[in-house]
C-alpha positions, -999 to 999 in steps of 0.1 A, spaced: -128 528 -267 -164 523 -274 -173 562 -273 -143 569 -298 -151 541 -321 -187 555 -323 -177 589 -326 -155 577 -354 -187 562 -373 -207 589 -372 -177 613 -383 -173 587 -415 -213 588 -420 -205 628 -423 -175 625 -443 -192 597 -467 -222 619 -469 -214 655 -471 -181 655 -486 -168 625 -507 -198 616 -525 -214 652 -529 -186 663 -549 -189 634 -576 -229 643 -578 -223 681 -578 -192 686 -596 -179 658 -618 -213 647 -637 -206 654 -674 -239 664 -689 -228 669 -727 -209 634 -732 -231 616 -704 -209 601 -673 -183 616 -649 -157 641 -662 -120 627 -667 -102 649 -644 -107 680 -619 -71 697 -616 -54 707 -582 -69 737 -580 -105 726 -584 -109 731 -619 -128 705 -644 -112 696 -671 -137 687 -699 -116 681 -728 -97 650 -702 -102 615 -714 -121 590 -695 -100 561 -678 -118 531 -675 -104 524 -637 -122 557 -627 -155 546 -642 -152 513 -625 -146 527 -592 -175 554 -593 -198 525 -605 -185 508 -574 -183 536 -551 -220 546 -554 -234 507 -556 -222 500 -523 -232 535 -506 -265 525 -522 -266 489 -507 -250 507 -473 -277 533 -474 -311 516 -491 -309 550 -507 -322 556 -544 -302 588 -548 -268 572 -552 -283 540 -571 -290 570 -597 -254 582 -599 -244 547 -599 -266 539 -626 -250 570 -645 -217 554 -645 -229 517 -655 -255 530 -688 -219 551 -696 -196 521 -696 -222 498 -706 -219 524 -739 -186 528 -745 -161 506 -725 -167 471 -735 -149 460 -771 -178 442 -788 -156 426 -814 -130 408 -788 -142 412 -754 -127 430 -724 -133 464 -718 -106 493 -729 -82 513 -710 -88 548 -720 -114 568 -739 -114 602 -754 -139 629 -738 -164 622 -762 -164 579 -755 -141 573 -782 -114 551 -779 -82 565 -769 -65 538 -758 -79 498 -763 -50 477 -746 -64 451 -723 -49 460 -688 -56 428 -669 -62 453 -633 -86 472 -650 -107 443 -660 -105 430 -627 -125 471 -618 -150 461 -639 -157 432 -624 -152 444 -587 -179 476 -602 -202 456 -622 -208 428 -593 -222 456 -568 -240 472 -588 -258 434 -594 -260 434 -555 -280 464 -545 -303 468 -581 -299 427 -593 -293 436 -629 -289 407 -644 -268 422 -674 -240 436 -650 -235 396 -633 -234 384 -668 -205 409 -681 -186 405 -649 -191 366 -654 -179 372 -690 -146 395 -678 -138 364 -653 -143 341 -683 -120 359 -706 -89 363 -680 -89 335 -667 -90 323 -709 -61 351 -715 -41 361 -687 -40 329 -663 -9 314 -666 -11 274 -663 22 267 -670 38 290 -633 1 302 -618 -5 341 -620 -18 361 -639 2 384 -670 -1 420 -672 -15 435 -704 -29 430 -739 -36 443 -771 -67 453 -783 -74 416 -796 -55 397 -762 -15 395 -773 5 398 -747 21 432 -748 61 442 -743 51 475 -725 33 464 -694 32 489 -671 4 496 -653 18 533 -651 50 552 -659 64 545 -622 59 507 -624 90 482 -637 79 463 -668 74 430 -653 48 406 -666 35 399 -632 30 424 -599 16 420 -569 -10 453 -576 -28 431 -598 -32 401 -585 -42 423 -555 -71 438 -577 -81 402 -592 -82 392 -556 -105 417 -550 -127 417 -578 -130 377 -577 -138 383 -541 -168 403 -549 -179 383 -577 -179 348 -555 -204 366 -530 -230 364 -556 -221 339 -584 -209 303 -567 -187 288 -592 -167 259 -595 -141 275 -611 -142 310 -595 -139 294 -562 -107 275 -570 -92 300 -590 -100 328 -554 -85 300 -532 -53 300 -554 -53 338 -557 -51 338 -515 -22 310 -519 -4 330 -546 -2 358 -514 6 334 -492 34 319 -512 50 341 -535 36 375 -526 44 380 -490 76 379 -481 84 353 -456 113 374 -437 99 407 -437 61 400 -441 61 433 -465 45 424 -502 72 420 -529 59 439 -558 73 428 -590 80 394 -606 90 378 -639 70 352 -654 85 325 -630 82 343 -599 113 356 -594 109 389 -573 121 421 -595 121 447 -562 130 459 -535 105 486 -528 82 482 -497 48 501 -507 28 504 -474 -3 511 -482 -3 480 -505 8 460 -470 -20 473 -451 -47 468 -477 -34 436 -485 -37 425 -449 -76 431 -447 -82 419 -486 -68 391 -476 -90 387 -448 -120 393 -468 -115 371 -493 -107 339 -471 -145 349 -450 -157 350 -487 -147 320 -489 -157 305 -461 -126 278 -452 -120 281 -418 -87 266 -417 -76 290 -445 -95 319 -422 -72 309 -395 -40 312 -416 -47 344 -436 -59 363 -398 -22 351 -385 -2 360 -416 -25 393 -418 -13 405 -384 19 403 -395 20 417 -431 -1 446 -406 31 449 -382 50 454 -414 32 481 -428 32 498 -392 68 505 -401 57 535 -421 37 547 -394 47 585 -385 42 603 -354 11 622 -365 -10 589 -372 -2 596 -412 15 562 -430 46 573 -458 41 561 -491 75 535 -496 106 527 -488 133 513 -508 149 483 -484 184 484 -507 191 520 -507 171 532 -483 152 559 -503 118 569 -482 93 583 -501 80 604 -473 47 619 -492 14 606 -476 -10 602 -508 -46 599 -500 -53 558 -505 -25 544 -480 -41 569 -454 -76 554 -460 -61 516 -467 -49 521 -429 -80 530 -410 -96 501 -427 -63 477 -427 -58 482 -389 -93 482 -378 -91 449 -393 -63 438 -371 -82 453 -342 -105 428 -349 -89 399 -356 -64 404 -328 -92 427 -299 -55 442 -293 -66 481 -289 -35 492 -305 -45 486 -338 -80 507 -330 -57 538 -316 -38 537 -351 -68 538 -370 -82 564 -350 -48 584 -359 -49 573 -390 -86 589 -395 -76 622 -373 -45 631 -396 -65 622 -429 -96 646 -410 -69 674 -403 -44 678 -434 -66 657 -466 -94 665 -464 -102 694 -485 -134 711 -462 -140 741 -485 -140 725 -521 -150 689 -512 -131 657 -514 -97 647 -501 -62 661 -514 -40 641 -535 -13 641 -507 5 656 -478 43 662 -479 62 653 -447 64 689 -439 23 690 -441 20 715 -469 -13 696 -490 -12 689 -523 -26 712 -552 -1 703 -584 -14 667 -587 -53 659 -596 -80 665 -573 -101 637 -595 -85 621 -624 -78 588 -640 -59 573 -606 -73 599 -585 -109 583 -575 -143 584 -550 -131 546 -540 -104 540 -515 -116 573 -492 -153 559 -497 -149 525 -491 -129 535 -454 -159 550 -443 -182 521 -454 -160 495 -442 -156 514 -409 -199 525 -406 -205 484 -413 -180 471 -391 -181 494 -358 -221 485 -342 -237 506 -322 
């Protein structure tokens, strides 16, 4: 197992390396509004005109921070850099706070709702860029996004956080995070992406507050999130927690399971370590259900009717190399290390888009790839496929 998990490393270092992150430098820098490009069609064309999501900023900010702090290399700290003096321009509202949703190509606003999982980006962004280059200004706006939802979106009265805001922080009516999502005021995506982000943000900034408000995000999973008879995430609430579907998503089951994980060693309780590892293994075994032959994972299932949606998009592939790695390790059963492995050599053979660079946006179950849907986009981002390989090259030693 040792060979193949090294073998695996150095196939992620090439991936990482000569793929993922070369396509972002070569071909989605926007040199006449300054940036990254909105979107790159299925069939590899840029779309300049596109508007500029703010959860794809946030992620390339990320995504080339922590291959800098991975590498100790100043090339990607530039490109990271590109994306922080960008947002640092136009995504944060000066008059109210909060950064906005959507902006037109030319870093105009296009849309200035407040969605609460986009903030939570920022923050997850903004914090490692602060890690690898210790710019002050980047801890203090991620300090001030934690500040404003926890003033906003934290709900006192039931615990959770709401969905969306206006411009100036009302509560919308519309607050989907995307057309396929119910209209609930609380989901489990979210607070998945808060978890996250205040994960990151407790690393380097130890506050009173952000450590009891990431403690009660971890219990929120443990309580209301996971679902105690099938160990699969419930997605959608109302405001008092009352579940609103049936869906199982399982890439949101596997990343869960190692998020989870992460943010309890963040922490640093060992008796919550100890209950997250046991509940991870099993929220793991869930997602294992959607586990096909070829090492690929499906996207959902719908546990009333019985719908499968049997596409394999890019991020639940990548969510389960790291996810079950993660079990590997918290378990040392080598079962979970073969999945990821499979996981890895069906992403390698069928995503993976060797002539033009980066991954597809997903494989149908009769393995024709993807070219209708974006090859880079506003959902469609250098984050999921490039934190797999830096989770896996930090976490498998030579």
């Amino acid at each position: 197992m040792k060979y193949e998990l090294l073998q695996l490393k150095q196939e992620l270092k090439e991936e990482l390396t000569h793929n993922i992150l070369p396509f972002w430098m070569d071909k989605m820098t926007d040199d006449e509004h300054g940036g990254y490009y909105g979107q790159m069609n299925g069939r590899n064309q840029v779309v300049p005109d596109a508007p500029k999501g703010g959860i794809l900023n946030a992620r390339i900010l990320w995504t080339f921070s922590s291959a800098s702090l991975y590498f100790k290399d100043s090339l990607y700290i530039e490109y990271a850099k590109r994306a922080k003096e960008y947002i640092f321009k136009y995504f944060f509202d000066a008059e109210n706070g909060g950064t906005y949703w959507m902006l037109n190509a030319d870093g105009t606003p296009a849309d200035t709702k407040k969605q609460i999982y986009s903030q939570a980006f920022f923050i997850y962004g903004l914090v490692e860029y602060y890690r690898v280059t210790r710019d002050k200004e980047c801890l203090d706006k991620a300090i001030e996004l934690f500040r404003l939802m926890e003033e906003h979106s934290f709900d006192a009265a039931r615990n959770g956080y709401f969905e969306a805001y206006s411009k100036d922080w009302v509560l919308l009516e519309d607050l989907r995070l995307s057309e396929k999502d119910a209209n609930e005021k609380k989901t489990m995506n979210t607070h998945l992406h808060i978890l996250e982000a205040y994960t990151n943000l407790f690393r380097v900034w130890d506050d009173p507050l952000l450590e009891k408000q990431l403690r009660n995000l971890i219990e929120i999973f443990l309580d209301k999130i996971v679902n105690s008879k099938t160990h699969h995430l419930d997605l959608f609430f109302d405001e008092n927690w009352h579940c609103k579907s049936t869906l199982f998503s399982y890439g949101h089951d596997i990343e869960a399971a190692w998020l989870l994980d992460e943010a309890a060693v963040v922490l640093g309780d060992i008796d919550m370590i100890n209950k997250v590892h046991a509940v991870g293994l099993r929220i793991a075994n869930a997602a294992a259900e959607g586990l096909q032959a070829n090492g690929s994972i499906i996207n959902e299932k719908n546990s009333e009717t019985g719908h499968v949606d049997s596409n394999c998009d890019w991020w639940p592939q990548a969510e389960a190399v790291v996810g079950f790695f993660n079990a590997y390790e918290s378990s040392k059963e080598e079962n979970y290390a073969l999945k990821a492995l499979a996981a890895w050599e069906f992403i390698n053979h069928n995503l993976v888009d060797k002539k033009n660079g980066e991954w597809y946006w997903s494989v149908s179950a009769a393995g024709k790839a993807d070219t209708a849907n974006d090859k880079a986009g506003f959902w469609k981002c250098p984050y999921h496929n490039s934190r797999m390989c830096l989770e896996l090259m930090s976490r498998i030693h030579d």
